[in-house]
N, C-alpha and C positions, 0 to 999 in steps of 0.2 A: 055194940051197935053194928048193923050190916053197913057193909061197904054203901050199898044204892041208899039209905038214909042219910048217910055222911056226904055225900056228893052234892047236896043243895046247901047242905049248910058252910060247905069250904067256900061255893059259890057266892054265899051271900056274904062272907066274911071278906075273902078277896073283893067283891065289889065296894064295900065301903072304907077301904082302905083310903087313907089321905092321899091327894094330889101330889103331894113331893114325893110319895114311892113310885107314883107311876115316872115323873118324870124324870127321878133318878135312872129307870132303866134307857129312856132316852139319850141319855149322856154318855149310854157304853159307846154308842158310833157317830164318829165323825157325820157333819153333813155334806149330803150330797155334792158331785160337783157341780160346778154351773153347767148350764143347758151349753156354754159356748164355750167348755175348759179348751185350755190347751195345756198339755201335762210337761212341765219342766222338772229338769234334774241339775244338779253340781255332783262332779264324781271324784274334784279333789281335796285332798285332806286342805288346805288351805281355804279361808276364810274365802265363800262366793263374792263375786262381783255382782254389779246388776245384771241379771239375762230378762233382755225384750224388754229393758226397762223396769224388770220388776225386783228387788230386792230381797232376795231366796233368804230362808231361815239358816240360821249357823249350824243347827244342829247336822254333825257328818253323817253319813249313812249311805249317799247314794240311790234317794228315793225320787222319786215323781213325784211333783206338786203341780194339782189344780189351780188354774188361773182363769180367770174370765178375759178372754180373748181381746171383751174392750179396755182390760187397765193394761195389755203390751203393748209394744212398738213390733206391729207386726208379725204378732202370734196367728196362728190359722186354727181355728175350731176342730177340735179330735185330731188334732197333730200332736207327734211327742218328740222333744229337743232334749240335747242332751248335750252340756256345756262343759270343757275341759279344755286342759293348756296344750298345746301338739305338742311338736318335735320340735320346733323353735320357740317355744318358750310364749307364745302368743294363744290368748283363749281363742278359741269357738264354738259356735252357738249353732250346733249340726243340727236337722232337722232328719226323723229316722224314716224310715220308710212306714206309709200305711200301713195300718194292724188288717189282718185277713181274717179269717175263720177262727174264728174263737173255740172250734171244738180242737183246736190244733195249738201247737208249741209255737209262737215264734222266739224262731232264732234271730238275733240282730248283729253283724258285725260292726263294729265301730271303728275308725281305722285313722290311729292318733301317729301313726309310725310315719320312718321318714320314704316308706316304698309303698307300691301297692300291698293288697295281700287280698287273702281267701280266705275262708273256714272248708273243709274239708276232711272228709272221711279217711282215717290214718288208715286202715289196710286195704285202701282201695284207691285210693289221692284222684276221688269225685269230690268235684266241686258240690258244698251242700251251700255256702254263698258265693257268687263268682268273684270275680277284679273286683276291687273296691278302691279307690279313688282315696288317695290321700284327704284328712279333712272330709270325710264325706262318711255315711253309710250305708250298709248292705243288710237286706234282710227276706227270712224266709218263712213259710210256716210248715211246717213237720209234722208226721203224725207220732205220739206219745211212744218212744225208743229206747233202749240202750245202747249206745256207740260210744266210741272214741274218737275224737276232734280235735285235729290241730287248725289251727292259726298260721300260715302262714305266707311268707312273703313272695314276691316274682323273681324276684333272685332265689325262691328256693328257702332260704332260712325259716326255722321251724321257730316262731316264735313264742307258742306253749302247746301243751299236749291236754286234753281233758278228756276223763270218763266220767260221762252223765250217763243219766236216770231219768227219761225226760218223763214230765206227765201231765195230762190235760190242766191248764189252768195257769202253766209255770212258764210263764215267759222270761229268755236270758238273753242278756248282751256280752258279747266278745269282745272286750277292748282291747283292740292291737298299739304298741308303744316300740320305741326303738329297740327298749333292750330286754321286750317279753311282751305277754297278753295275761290280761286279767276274764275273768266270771265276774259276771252279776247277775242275778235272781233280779228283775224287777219286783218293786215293792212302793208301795202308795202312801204318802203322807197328808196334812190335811190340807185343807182350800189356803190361798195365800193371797193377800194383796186383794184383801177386801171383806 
């Protein structure tokens, strides 16, 4: 039979297909976030605490979870937090810098160590995030690169060294720590706490 005869009858076939195949493909994605998420993370191997009042999943990984702004204690709509122990042994509950341009990388340093520190360009020691404040973070948006990036601190200490890959779409965090710096790839989990 020719291909253009077959085409009406694949048509007719797929449309009476039962209701539970359609909405098994439904089921491959997550639902949306809320219209008021606030995106929360846990980045350590140890069992979360409450953040913002809301009780994060166990599973590890280091992801962002959607929250509806009104089940926090003081979540802000399109804000992303990112909860971890410092340098003394005490969590908090950072609040990251505004996302920018989406056709762009952002870079985020996260700064868990006991000194300032930077992210910066290793054969050039340009600032790509400037000072960053103990407990606090720093961030930037980049156009899709290859470099090498250290981490580090104002006393000078190079507290890790990275060669990326950067590319539209892939946002990463620098977490600086006393005795080194980690990568993370941001990565999305599902809606929580409701």
């Amino acid at each position: 039979m020719h291909r253009k005869k077959l085409a009406p009858l694949f048509v007719l076939a797929v449309s009476t297909l039962p209701g539970p195949v359609w909405a098994a493909d439904n089921e491959l994605y997550d639902d949306p976030p809320p219209k008021d998420a606030a995106f929360v993370r846990w980045i350590e191997a140890e069992t979360p605490p409450e953040i913002l009042g809301i009780l994060m999943p166990e599973e590890p990984g280091d992801v962002y979870y959607p929250v509806s702004t009104a089940l926090t204690d003081g979540g802000r709509a399109g804000s992303f937090y990112t909860a971890a122990v410092d340098a003394t042994g005490n969590v908090h509950v950072i609040r990251e810098p505004d996302r920018g341009d989406r056709s762009k990388v952002l870079l985020t340093l996260l700064n868990l160590s006991d000194d300032h520190a930077r992210l910066v360009l290793a054969d050039q020691n340009i600032d790509v995030i400037g000072t960053t404040d103990i407990n606090s973070a720093g961030g930037r948006t980049v156009n899709p690169v290859a470099a090498t990036l250290l981490v580090v601190t104002s006393s000078g200490a190079v507290l890790g060294s990275f060669d990326v890959q950067l590319r539209r779409g892939q946002n990463i965090t620098f977490v600086a720590r006393p005795d080194g710096a980690d990568l993370i790839e941001n990565r999305f989990g599902p809606n929580i706490g409701g």
